[in-house]
PyMOL Python script that loads the backbone (N, CA, C, O; Angstrom):
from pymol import cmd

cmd.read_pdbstr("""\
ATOM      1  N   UNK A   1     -16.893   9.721   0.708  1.00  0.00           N
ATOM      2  CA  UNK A   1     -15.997   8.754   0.100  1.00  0.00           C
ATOM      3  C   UNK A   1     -15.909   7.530   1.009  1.00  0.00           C
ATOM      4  O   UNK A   1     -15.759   7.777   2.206  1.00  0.00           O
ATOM      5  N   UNK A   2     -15.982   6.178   0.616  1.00  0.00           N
ATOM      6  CA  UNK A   2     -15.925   4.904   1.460  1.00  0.00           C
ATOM      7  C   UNK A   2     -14.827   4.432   1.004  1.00  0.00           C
ATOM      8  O   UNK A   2     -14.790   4.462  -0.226  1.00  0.00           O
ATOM      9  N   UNK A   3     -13.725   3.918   1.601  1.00  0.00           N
ATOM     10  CA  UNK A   3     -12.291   3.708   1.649  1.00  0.00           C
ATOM     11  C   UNK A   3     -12.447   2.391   1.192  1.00  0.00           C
ATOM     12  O   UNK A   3     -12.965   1.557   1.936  1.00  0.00           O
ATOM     13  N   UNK A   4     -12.184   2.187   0.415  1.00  0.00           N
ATOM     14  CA  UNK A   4     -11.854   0.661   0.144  1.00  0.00           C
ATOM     15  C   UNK A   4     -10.359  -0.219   0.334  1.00  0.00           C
ATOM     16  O   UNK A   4      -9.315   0.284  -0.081  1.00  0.00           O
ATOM     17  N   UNK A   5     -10.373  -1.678   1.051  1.00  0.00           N
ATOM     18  CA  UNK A   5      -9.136  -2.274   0.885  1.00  0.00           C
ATOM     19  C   UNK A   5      -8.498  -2.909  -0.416  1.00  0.00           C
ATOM     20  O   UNK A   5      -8.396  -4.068  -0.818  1.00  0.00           O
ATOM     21  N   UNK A   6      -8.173  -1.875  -0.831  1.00  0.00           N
ATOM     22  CA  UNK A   6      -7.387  -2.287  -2.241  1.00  0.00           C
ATOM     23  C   UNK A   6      -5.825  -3.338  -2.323  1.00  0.00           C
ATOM     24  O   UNK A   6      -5.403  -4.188  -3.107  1.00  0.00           O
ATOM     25  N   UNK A   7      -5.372  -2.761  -1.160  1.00  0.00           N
ATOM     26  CA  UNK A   7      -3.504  -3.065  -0.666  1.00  0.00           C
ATOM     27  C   UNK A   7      -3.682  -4.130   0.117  1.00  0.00           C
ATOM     28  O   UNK A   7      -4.656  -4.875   0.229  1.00  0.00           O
ATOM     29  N   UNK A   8      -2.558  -4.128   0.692  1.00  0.00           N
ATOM     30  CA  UNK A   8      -2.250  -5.314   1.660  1.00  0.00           C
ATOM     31  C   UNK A   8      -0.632  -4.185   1.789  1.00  0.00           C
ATOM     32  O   UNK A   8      -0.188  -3.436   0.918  1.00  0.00           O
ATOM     33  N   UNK A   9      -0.291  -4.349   2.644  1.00  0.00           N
ATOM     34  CA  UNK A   9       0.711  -3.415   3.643  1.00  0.00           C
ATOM     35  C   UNK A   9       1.484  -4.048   4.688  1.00  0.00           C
ATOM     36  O   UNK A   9       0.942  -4.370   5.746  1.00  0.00           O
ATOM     37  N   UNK A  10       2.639  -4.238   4.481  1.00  0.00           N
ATOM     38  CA  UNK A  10       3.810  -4.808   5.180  1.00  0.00           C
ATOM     39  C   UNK A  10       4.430  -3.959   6.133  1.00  0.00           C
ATOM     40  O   UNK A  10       5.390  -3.622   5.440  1.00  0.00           O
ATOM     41  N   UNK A  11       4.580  -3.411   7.125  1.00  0.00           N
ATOM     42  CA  UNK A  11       5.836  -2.599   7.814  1.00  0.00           C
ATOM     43  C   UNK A  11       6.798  -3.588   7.688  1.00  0.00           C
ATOM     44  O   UNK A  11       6.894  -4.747   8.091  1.00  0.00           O
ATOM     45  N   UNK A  12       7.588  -2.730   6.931  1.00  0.00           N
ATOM     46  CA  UNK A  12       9.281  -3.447   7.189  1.00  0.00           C
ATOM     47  C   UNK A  12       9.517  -4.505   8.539  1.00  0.00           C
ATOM     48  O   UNK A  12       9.743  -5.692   8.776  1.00  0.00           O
ATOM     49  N   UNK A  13       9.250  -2.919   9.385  1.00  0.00           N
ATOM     50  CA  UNK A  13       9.893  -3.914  10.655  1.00  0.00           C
ATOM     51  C   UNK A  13       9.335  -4.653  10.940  1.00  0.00           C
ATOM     52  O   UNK A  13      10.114  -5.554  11.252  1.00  0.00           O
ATOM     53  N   UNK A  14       8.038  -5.066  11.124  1.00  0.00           N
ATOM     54  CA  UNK A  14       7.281  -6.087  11.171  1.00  0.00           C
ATOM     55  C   UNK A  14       7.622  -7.385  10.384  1.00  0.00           C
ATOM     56  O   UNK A  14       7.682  -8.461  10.980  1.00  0.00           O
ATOM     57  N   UNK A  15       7.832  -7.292   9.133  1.00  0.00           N
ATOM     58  CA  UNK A  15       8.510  -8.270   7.981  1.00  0.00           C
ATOM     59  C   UNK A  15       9.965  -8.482   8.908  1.00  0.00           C
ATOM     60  O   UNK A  15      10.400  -9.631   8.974  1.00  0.00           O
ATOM     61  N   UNK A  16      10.521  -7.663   9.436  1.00  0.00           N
ATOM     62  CA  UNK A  16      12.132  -8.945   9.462  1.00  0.00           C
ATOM     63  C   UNK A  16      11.972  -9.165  10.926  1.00  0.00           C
ATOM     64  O   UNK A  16      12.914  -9.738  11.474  1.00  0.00           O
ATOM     65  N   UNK A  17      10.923  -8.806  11.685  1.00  0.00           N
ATOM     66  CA  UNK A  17      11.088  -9.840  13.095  1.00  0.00           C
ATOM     67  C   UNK A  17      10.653 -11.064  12.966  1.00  0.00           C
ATOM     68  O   UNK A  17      10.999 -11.890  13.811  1.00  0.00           O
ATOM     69  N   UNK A  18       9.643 -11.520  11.681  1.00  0.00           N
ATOM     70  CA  UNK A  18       8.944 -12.770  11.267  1.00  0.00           C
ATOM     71  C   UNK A  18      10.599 -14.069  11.417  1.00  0.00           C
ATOM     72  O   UNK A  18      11.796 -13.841  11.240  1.00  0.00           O
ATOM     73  N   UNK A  19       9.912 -15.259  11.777  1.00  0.00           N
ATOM     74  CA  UNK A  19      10.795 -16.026  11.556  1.00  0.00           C
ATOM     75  C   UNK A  19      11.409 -15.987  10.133  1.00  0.00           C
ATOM     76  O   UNK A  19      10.732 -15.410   9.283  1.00  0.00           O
ATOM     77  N   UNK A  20      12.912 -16.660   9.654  1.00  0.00           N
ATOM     78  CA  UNK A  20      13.376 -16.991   8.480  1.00  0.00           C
ATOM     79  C   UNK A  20      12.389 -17.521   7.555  1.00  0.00           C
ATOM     80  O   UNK A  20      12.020 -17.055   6.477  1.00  0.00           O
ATOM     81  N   UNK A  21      12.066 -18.464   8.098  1.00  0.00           N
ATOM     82  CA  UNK A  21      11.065 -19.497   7.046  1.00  0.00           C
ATOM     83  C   UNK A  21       9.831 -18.479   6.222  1.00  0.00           C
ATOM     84  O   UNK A  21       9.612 -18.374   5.015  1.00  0.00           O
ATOM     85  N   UNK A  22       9.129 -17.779   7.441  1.00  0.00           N
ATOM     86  CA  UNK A  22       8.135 -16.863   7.180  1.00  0.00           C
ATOM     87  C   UNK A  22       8.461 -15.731   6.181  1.00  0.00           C
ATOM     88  O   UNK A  22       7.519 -15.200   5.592  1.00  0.00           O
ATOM     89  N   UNK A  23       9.655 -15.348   5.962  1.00  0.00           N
ATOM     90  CA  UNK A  23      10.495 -14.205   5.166  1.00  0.00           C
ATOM     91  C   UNK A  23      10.290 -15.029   4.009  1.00  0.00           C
ATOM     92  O   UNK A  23       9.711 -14.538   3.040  1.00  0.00           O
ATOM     93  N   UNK A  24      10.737 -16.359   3.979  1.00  0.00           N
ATOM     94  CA  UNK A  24      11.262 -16.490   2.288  1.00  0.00           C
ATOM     95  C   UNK A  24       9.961 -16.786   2.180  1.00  0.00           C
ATOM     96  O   UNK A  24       9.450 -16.029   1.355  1.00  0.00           O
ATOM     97  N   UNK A  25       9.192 -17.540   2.636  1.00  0.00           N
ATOM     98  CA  UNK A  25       7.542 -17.737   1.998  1.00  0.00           C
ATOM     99  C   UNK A  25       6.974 -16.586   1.390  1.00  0.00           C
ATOM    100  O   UNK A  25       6.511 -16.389   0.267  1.00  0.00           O
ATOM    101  N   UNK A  26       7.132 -15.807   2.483  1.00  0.00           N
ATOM    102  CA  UNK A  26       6.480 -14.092   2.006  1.00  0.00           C
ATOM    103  C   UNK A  26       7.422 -14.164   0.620  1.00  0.00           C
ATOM    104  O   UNK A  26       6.823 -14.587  -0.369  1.00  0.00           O
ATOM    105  N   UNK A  27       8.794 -13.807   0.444  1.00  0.00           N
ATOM    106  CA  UNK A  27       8.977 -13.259  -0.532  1.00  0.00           C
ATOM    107  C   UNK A  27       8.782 -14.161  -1.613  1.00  0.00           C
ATOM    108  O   UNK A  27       8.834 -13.589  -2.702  1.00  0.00           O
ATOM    109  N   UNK A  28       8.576 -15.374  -1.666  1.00  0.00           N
ATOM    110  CA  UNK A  28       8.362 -16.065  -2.749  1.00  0.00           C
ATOM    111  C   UNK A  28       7.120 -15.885  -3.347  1.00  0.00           C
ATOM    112  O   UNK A  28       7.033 -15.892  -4.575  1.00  0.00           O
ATOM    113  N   UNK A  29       5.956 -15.693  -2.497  1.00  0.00           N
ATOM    114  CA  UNK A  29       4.780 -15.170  -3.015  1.00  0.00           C
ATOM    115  C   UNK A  29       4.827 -13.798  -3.374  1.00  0.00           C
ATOM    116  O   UNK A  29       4.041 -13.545  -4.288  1.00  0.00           O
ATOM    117  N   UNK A  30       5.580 -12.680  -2.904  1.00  0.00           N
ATOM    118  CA  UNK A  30       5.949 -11.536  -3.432  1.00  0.00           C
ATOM    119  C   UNK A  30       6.429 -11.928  -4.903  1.00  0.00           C
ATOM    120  O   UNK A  30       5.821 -11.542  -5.901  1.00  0.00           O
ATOM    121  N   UNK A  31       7.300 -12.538  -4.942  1.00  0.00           N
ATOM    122  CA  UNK A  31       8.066 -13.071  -6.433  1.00  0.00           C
ATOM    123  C   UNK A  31       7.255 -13.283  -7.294  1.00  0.00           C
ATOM    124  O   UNK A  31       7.429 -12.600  -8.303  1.00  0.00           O
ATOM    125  N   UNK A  32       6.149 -14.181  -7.323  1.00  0.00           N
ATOM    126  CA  UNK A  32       4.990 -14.815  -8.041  1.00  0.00           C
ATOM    127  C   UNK A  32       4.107 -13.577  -8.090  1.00  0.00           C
ATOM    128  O   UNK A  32       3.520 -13.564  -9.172  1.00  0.00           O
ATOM    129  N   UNK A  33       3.809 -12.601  -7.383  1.00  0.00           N
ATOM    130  CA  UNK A  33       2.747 -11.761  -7.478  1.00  0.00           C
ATOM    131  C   UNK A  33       3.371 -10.701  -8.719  1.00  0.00           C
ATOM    132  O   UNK A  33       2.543 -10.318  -9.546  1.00  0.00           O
ATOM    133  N   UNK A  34       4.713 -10.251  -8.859  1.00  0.00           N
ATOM    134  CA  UNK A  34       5.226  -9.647  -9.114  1.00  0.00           C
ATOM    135  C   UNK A  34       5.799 -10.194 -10.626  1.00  0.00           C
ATOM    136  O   UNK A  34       6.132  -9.513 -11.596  1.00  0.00           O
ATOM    137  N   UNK A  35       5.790 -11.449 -10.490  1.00  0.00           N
ATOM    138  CA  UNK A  35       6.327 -11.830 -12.383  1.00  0.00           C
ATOM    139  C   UNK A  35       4.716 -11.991 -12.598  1.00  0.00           C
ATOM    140  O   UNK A  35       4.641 -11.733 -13.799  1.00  0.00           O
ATOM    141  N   UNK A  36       3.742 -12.187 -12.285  1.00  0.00           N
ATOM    142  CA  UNK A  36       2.229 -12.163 -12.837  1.00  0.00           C
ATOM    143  C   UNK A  36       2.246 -11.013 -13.295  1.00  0.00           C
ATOM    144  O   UNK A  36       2.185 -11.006 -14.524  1.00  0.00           O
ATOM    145  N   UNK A  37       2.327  -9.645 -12.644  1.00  0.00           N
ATOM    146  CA  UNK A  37       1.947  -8.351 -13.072  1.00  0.00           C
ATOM    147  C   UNK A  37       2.595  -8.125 -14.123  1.00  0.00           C
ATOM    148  O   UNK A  37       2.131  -7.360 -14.968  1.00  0.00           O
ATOM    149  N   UNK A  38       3.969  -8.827 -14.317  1.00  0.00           N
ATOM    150  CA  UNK A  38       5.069  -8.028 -15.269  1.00  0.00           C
ATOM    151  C   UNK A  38       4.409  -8.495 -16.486  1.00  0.00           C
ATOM    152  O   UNK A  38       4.285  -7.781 -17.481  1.00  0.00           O
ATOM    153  N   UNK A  39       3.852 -10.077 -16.376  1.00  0.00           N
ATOM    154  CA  UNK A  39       3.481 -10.790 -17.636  1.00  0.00           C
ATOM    155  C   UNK A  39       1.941 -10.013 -18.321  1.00  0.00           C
ATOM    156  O   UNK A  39       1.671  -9.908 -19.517  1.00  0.00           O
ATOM    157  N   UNK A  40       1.212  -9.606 -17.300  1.00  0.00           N
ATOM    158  CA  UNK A  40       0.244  -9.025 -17.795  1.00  0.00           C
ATOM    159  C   UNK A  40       0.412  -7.017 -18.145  1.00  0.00           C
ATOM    160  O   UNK A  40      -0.530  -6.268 -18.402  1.00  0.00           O
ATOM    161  N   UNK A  41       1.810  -6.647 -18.039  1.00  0.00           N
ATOM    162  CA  UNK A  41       2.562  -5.788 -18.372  1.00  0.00           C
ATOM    163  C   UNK A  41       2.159  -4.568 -17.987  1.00  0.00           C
ATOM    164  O   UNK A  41       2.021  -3.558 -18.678  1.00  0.00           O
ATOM    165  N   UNK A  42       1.979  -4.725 -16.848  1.00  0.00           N
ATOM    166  CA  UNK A  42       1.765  -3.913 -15.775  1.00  0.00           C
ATOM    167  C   UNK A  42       3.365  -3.641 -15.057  1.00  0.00           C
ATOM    168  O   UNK A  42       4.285  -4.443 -15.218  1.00  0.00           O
ATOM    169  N   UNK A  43       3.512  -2.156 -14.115  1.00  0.00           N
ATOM    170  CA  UNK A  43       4.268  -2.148 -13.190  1.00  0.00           C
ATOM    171  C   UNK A  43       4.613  -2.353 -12.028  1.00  0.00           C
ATOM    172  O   UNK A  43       3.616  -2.723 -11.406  1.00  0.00           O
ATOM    173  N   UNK A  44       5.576  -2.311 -11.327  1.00  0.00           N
ATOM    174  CA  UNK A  44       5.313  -2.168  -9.835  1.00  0.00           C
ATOM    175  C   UNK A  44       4.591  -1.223  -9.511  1.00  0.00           C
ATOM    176  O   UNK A  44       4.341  -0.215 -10.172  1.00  0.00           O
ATOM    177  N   UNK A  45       4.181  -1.543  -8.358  1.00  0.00           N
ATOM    178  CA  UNK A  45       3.134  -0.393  -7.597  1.00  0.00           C
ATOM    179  C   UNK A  45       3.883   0.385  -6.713  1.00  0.00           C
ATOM    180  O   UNK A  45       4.577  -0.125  -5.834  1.00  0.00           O
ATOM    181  N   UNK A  46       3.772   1.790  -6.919  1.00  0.00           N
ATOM    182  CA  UNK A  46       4.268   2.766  -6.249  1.00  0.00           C
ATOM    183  C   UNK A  46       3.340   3.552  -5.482  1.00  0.00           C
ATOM    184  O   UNK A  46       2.535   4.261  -6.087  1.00  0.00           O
ATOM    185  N   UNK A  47       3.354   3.506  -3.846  1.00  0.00           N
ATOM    186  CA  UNK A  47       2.188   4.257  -3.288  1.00  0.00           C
ATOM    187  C   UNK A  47       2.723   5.322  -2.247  1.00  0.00           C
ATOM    188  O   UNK A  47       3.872   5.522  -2.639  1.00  0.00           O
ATOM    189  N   UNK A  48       2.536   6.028  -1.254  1.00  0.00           N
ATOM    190  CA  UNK A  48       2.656   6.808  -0.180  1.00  0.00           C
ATOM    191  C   UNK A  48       1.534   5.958   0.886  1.00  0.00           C
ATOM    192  O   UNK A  48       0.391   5.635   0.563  1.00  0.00           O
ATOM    193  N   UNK A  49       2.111   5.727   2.074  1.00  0.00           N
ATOM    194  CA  UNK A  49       1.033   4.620   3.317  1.00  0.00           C
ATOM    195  C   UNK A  49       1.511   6.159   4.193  1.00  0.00           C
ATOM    196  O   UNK A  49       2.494   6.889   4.318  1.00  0.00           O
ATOM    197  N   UNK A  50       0.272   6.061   4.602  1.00  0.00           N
ATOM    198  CA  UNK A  50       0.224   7.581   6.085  1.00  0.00           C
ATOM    199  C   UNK A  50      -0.303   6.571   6.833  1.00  0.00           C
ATOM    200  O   UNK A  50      -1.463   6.245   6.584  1.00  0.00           O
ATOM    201  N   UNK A  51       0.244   6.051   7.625  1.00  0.00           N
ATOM    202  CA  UNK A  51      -0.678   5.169   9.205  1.00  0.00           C
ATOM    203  C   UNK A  51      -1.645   6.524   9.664  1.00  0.00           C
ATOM    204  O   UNK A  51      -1.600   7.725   9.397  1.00  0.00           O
ATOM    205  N   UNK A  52      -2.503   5.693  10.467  1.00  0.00           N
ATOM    206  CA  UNK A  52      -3.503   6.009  10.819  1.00  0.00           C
ATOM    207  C   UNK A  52      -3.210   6.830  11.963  1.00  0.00           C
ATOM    208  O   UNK A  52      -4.031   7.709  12.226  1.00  0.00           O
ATOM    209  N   UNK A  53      -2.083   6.697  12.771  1.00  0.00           N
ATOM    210  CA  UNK A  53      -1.633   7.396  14.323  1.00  0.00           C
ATOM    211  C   UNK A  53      -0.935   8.502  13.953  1.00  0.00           C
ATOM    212  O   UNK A  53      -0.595   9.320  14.808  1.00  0.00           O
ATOM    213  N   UNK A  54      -0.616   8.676  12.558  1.00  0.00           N
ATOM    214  CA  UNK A  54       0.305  10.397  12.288  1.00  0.00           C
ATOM    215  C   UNK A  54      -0.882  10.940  12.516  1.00  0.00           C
ATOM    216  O   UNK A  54      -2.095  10.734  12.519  1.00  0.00           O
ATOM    217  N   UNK A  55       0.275  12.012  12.778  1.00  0.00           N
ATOM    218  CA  UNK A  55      -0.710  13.989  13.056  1.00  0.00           C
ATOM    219  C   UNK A  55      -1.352  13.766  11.975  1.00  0.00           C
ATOM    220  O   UNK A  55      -2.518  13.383  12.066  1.00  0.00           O
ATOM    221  N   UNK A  56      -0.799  13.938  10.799  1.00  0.00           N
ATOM    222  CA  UNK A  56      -1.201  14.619   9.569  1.00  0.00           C
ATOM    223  C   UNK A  56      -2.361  13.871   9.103  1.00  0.00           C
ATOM    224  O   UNK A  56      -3.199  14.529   8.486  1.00  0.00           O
ATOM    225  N   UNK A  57      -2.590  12.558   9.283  1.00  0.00           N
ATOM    226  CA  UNK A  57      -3.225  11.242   8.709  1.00  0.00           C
ATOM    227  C   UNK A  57      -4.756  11.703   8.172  1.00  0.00           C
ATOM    228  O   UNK A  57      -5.152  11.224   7.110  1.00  0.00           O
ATOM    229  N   UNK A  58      -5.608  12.637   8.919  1.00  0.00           N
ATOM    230  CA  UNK A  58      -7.217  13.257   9.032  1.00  0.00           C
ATOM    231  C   UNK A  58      -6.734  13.965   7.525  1.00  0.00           C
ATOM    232  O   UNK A  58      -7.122  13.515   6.447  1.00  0.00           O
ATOM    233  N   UNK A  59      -5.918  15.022   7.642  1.00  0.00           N
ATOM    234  CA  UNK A  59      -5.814  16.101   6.354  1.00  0.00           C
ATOM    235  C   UNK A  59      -5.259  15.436   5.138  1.00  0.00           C
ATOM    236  O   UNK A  59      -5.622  15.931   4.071  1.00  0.00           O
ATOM    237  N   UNK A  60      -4.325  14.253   5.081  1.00  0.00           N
ATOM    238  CA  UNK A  60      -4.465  13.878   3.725  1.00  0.00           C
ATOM    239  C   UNK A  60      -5.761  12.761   3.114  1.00  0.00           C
ATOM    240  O   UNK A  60      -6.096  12.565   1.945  1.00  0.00           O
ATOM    241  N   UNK A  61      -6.211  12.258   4.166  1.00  0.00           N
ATOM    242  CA  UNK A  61      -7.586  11.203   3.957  1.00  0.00           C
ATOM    243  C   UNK A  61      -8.903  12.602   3.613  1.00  0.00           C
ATOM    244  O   UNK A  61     -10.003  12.358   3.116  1.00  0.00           O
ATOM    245  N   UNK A  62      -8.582  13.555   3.889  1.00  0.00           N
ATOM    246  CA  UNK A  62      -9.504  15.323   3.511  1.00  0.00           C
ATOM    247  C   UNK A  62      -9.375  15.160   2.308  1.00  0.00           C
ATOM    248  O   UNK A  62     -10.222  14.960   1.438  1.00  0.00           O
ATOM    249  N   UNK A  63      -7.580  15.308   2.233  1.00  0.00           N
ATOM    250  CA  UNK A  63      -7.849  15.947   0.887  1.00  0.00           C
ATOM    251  C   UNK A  63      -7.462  14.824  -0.425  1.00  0.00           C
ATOM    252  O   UNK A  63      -6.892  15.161  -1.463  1.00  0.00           O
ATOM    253  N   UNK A  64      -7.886  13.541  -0.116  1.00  0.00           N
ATOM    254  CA  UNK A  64      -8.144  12.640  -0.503  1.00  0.00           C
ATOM    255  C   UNK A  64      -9.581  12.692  -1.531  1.00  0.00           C
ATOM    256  O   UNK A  64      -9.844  12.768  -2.731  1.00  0.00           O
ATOM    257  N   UNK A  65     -10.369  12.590  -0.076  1.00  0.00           N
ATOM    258  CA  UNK A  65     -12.002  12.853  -0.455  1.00  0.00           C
ATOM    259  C   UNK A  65     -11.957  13.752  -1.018  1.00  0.00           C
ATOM    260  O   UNK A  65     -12.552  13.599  -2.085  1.00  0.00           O
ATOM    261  N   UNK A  66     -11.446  14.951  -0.879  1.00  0.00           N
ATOM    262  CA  UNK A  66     -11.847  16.445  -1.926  1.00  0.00           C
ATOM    263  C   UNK A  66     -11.512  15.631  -3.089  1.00  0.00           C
ATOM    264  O   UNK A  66     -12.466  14.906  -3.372  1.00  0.00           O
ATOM    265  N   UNK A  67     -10.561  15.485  -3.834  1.00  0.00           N
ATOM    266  CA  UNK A  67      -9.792  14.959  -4.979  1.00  0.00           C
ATOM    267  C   UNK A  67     -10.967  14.206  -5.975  1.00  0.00           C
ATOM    268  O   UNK A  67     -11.398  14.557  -7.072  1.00  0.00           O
ATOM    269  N   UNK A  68     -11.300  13.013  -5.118  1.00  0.00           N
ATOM    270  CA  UNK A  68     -12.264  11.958  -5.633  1.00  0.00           C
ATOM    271  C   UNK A  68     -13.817  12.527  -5.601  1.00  0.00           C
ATOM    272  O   UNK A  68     -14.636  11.906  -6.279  1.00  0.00           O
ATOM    273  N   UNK A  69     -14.315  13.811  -4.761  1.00  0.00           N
ATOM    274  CA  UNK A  69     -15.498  14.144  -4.730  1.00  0.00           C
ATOM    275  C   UNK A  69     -15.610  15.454  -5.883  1.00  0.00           C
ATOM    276  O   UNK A  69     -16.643  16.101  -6.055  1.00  0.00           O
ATOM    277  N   UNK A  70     -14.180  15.712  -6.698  1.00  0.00           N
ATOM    278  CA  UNK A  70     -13.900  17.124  -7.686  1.00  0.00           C
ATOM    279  C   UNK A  70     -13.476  18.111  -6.903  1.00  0.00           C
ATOM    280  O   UNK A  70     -12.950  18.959  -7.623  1.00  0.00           O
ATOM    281  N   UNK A  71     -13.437  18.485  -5.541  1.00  0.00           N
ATOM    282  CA  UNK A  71     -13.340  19.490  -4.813  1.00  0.00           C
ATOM    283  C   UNK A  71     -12.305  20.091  -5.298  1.00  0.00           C
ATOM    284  O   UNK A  71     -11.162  19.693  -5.071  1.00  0.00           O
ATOM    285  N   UNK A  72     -12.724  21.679  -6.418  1.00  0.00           N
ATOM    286  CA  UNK A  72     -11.420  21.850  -6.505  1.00  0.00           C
ATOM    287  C   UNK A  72     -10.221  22.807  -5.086  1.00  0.00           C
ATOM    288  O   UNK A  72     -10.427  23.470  -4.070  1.00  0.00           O
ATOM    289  N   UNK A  73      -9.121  22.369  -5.791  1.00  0.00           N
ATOM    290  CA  UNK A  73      -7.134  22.893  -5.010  1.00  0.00           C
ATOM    291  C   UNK A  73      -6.902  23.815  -5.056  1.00  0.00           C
ATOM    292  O   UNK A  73      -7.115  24.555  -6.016  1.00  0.00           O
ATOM    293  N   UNK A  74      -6.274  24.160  -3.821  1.00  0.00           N
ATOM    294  CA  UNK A  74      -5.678  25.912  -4.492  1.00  0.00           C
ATOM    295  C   UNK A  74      -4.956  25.966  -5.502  1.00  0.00           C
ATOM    296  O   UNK A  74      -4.577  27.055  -5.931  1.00  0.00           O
TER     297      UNK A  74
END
""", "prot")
cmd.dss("prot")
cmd.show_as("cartoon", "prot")
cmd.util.cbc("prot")
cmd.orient("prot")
C-alpha cells in the first residue's frame, strides 16, 4: 500500500500558539473550504490522526494495509 497525502492536519496546539492575525486567516480559509463542500453537498470530514511517534502507530498503518489489500479480520 503507498500512503497518499490526501489531508492537511492542524495540531490544535500548534494552531493557537500562531499569531492572532495567522488564526483568523487560517480560519477564514477554513470557512471558505467548508461553505464550498456544503454547496457541493458534501459533509464535514470526520477522521482518526495516529501521529507517527505513538506506540500503536506501525499496527494501525498494518491493519490499514490489510483492509485496502482484502486481508481478511478476525
Amino acid at each position: 500500500m503507498e500512503l497518499e497525502k490526501r489531508y492537511i492536519v492542524i495540531k490544535t496546539k500548534d494552531f493557537v500558539e500562531l499569531p492572532d492575525h495567522w488564526q483568523a486567516q487560517l480560519n477564514e480559509v477554513l470557512s471558505v473550504i467548508d461553505m464550498v463542500r456544503r454547496e457541493r453537498g458534501k459533509s464535514g470530514i470526520e477522521c482518526i490522526v495516529i501521529e507517527s511517534d505513538w506506540p500503536d502507530y506501525d499496527k494501525h498503518l498494518q491493519m490499514l494495509a490489510d483492509r485496502v489489500d482484502g486481508v481478511p479480520t478476525e
